[in-house]
C-alpha positions as CSV (number, residue, x, y, z in Angstrom):
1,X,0.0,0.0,0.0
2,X,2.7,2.3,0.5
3,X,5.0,1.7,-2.2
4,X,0.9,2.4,-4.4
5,X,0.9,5.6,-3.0
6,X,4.6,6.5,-3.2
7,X,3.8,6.1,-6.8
8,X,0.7,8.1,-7.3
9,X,2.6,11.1,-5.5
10,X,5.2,10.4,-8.3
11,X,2.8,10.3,-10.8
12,X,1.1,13.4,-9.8
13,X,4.5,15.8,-9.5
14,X,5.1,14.2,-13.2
15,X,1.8,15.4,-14.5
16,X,2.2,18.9,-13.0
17,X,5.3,18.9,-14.5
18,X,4.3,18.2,-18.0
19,X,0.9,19.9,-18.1
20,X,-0.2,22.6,-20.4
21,X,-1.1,25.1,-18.2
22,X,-3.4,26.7,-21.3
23,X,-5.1,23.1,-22.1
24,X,-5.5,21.3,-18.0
25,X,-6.6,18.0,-19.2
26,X,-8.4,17.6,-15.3
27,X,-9.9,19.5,-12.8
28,X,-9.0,19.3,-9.2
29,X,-11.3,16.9,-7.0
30,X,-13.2,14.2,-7.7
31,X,-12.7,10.6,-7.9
32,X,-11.8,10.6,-11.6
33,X,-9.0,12.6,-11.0
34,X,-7.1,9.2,-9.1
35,X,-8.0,6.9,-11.9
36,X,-6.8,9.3,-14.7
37,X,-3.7,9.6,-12.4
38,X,-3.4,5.6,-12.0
39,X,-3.7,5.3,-15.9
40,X,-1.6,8.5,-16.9
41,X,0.9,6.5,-14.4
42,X,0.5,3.2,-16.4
43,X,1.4,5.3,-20.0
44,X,4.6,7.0,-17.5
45,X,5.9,3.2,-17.3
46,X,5.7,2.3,-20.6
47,X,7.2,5.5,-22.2
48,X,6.6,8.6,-20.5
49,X,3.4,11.3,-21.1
50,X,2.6,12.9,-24.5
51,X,-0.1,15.4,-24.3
52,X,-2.0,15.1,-27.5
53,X,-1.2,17.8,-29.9
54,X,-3.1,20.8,-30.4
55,X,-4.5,22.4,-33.5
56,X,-2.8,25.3,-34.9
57,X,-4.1,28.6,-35.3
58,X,-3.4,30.4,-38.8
59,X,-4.2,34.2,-38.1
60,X,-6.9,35.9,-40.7
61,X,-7.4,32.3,-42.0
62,X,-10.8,30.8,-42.8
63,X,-10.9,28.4,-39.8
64,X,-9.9,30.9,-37.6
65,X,-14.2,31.6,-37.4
66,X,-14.0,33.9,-33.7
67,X,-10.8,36.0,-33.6
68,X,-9.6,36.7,-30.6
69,X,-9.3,40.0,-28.9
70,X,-7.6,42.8,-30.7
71,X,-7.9,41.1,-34.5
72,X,-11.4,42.5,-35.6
73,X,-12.4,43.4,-38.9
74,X,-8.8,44.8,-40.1
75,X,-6.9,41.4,-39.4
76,X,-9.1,39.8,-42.3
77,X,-9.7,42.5,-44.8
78,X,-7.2,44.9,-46.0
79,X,-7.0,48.7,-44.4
80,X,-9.3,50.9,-46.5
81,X,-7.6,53.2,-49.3
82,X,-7.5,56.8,-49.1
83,X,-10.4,57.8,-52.3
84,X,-8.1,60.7,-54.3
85,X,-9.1,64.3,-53.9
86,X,-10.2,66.5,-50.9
87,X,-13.4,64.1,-50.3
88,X,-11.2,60.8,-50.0
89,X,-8.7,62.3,-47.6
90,X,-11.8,63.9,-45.4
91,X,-13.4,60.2,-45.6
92,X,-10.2,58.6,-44.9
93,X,-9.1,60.9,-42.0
94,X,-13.2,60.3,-40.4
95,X,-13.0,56.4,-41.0
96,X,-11.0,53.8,-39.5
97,X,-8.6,53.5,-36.6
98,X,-5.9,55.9,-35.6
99,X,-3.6,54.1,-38.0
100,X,-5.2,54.8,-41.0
101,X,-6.2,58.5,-40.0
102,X,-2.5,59.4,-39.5
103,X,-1.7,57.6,-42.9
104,X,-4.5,59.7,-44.6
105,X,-2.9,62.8,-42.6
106,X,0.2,61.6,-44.4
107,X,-0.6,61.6,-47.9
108,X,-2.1,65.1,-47.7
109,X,-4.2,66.3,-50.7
110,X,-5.4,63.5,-53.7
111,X,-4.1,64.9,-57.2
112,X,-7.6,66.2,-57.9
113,X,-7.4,68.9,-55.6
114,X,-3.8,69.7,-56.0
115,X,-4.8,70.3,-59.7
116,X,-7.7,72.5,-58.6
117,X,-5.8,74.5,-56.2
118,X,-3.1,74.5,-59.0
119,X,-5.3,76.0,-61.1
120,X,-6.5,78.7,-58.8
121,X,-10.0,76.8,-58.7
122,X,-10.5,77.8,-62.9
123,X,-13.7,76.2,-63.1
124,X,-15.5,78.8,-61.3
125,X,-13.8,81.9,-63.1
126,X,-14.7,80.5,-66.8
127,X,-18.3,80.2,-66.0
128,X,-18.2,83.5,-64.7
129,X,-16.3,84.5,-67.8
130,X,-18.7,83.3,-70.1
131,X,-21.6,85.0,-68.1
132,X,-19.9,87.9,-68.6
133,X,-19.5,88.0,-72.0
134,X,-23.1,86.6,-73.0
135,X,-24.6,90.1,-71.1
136,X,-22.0,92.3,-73.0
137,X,-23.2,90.5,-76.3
138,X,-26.7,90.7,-75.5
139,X,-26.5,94.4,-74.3
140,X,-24.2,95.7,-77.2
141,X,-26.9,93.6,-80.1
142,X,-29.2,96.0,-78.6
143,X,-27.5,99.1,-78.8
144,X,-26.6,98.3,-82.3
145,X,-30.6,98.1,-83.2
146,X,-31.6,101.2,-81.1
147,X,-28.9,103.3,-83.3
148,X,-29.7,101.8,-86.3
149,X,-33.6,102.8,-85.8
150,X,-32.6,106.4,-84.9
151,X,-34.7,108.7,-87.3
152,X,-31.6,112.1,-87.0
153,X,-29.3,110.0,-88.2
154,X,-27.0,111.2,-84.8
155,X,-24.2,109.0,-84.8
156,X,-23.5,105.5,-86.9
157,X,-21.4,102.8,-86.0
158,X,-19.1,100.3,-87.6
159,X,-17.4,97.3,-86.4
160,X,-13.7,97.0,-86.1
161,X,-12.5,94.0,-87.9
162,X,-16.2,93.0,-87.2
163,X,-15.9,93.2,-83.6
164,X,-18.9,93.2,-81.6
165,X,-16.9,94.9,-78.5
166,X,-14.4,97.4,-80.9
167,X,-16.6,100.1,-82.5
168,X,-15.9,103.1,-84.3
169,X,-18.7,105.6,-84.1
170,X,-19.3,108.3,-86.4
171,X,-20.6,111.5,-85.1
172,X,-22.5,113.4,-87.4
173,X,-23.8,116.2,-85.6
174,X,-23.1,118.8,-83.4
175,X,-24.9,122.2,-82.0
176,X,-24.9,124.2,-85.6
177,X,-24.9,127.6,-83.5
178,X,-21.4,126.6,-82.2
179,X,-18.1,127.4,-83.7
180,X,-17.2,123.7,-84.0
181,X,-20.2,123.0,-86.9
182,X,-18.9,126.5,-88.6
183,X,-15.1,124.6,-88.8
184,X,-16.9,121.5,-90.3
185,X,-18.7,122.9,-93.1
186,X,-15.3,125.0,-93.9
187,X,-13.1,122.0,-93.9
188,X,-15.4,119.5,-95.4
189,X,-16.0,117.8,-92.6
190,X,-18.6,115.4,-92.5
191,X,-18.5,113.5,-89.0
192,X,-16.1,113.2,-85.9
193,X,-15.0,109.8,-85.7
194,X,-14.5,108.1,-81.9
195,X,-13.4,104.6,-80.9
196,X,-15.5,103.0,-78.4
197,X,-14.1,99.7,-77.0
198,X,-16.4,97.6,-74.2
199,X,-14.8,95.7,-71.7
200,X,-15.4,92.6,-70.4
201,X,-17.5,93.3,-67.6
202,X,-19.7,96.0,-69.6
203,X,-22.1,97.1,-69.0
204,X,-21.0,97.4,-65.1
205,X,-18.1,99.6,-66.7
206,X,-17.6,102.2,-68.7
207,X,-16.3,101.8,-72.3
208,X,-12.4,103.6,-73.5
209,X,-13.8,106.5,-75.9
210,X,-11.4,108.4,-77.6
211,X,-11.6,110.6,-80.8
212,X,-9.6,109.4,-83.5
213,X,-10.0,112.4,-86.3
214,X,-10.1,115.3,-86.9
215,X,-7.9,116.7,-84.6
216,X,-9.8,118.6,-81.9
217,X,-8.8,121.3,-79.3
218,X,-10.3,122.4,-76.4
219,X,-13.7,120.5,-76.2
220,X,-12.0,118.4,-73.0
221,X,-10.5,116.6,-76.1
222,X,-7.0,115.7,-74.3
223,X,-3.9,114.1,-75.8
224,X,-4.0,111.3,-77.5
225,X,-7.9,111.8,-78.4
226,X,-8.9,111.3,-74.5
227,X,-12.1,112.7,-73.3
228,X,-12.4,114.4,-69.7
229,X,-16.0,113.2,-68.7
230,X,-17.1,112.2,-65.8
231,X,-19.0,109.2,-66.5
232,X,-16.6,108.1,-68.9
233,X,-14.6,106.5,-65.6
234,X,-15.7,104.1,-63.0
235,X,-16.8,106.2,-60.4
236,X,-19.4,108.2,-62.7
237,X,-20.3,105.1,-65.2
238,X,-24.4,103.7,-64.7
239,X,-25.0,100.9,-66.7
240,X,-28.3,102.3,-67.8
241,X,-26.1,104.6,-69.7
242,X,-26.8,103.9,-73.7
243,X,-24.0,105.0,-76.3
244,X,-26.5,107.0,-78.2
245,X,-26.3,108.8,-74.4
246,X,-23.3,109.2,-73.9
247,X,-22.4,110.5,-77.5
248,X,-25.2,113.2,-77.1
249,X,-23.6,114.4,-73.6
250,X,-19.9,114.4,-75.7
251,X,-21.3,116.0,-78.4
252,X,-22.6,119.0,-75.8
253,X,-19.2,118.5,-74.2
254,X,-17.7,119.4,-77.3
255,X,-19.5,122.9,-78.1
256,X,-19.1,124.1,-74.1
257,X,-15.7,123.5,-73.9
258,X,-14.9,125.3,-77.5
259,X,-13.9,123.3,-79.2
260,X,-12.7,123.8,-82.5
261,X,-10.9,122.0,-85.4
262,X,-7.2,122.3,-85.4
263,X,-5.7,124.1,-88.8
264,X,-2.3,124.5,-87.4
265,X,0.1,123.6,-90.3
266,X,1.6,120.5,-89.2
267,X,-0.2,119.7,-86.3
268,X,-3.8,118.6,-87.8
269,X,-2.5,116.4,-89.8
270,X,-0.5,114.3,-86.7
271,X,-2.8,111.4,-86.1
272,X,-4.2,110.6,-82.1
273,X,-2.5,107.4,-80.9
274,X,-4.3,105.1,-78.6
275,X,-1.3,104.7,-76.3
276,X,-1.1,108.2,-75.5
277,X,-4.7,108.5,-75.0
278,X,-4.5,105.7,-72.5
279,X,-2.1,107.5,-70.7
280,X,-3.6,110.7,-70.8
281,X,-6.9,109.6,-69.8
282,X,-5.1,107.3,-66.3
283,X,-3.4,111.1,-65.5
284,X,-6.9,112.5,-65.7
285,X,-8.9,110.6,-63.7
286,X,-6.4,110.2,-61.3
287,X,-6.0,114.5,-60.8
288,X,-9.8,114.4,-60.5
289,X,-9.9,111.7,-57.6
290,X,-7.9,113.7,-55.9
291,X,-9.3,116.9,-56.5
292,X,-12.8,116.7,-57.7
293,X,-15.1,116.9,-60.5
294,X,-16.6,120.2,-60.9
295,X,-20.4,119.6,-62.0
296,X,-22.1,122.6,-64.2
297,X,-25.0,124.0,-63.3
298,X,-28.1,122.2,-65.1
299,X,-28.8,125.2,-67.6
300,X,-25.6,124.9,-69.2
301,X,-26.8,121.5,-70.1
């Protein structure tokens, strides 16, 4: 009886020894525990314990059915891709755990909005663009008809190089009291010719008029052919201005001002250029931000 139990002590330091802790193959108490110890104490004799081996576990694989904690979703499906453009890198930075919000960080901007920020965001301004010029078309088909239906035959317009937004405008009448009509009929001259040339945000801004021939002075007829009136610049421009307006209101510019045809030998026949005009006209409007425009009294017209 003793030398039995020496040998179940023996047997059950052995099994301690060898015993997976993560797979105990007995509990503690219990009859059965004695006769698996007697029998696990027979297979000792014969050869020694071998615990039976234990199925591996391939991470992500299709038997592995209930991963264990800390493998969800990610472990078995790759980490979703940042989408390209401003949108994906938004979704990706919203979606998914801090790794793949630090890697959307990372990449920054998808191609398609570096190309719209490259591009200053185009898509807008060309829209815009084309507004612009569809009102300037529409407006300037209209002024074309109102002149042509005008009964005094006042002014008459060509196209330059058939140019909707590039006129020249033929002014065929002034006051015939003024000096100015008297040096038209004595130099057999039938109109004063202007260029008119719209922008593109006309009729919200004023058109560049200059006079092209003859050559005037006085008149506020400048160098160049530049005209000093008021609502020829941006601070005195309406858009419900017409050009058959504001060719009436130069026309009476002309005759208060004096003006007269130049018969100086040399100097009528120097032509206006459009570059000095330009200039002339920059210099002008500038002097009269700073200082003023001086408005005449309504019975001087």
């Amino acid at each position: 009886m003793a030398t039995l139990l020496r040998k179940i002590g023996l047997i059950r330091l052995h099994n301690r020894d060898t015993e997976d802790p993560k797979h105990p193959h007995h509990h503690r108490g219990g009859g059965g525990q004695q006769s698996a110890s007697l029998r696990l104490g027979k297979g000792a004799k014969s050869g020694g314990h071998k615990p039976p081996p234990q199925p591996q576990q391939q991470p992500g694989g299709a038997g592995d059915a209930s991963p264990g904690p800390g493998k969800g979703r990610r472990a078995a499906e790759p980490a979703p891709q940042p989408a390209a453009g401003a949108a994906g890198a938004a979704g990706a930075a919203g979606s998914g755990g801090p790794r793949e919000r630090a890697a959307g960080a990372r990449a920054g901007p998808g191609p398609a909005a570096a190309a719209a920020a490259a591009s200053g965001g185009s898509l807008v301004p060309a829209a815009r663009q084309q507004h612009c010029t569809q009102v300037r078309s529409r407006r300037l088909m209209k002024e074309l008809q109102d002149i042509a239906r005008l009964s005094d035959r006042f002014i008459s317009v060509e196209l330059v190089d058939e140019s909707l937004f590039d006129w020249n405008v033929k002014l065929h009448q002034v006051d015939k009291d003024s000096v100015l009509w008297q040096d038209m009929k004595e130099t057999n001259t039938e109109f004063i010719l202007l260029n008119l040339t719209f922008p593109d945000n006309f009729p919200f801004s004023p058109p560049f008029m200059r006079v092209l021939s003859p050559r005037l002075e006085n008149g506020y007829v400048l160098d160049g052919g530049a005209i000093c009136m008021e609502l020829l610049t941006p601070r005195g421009w309406s858009s419900a201005y017409t050009v058959e307006a504001v060719m009436r209101q130069f026309a009476a510019s002309l005759v208060k001002g004096q003006g007269r045809i130049c018969r100086k030998a040399g100097k009528s026949k120097k032509s206006f250029s459009r570059k000095e005009a330009e200039a002339t006209f920059k210099s002008l409007v500038k002097t009269h931000e700073k200082y003023g425009w001086v408005t005449p009294p309504v019975s001087d017209g």
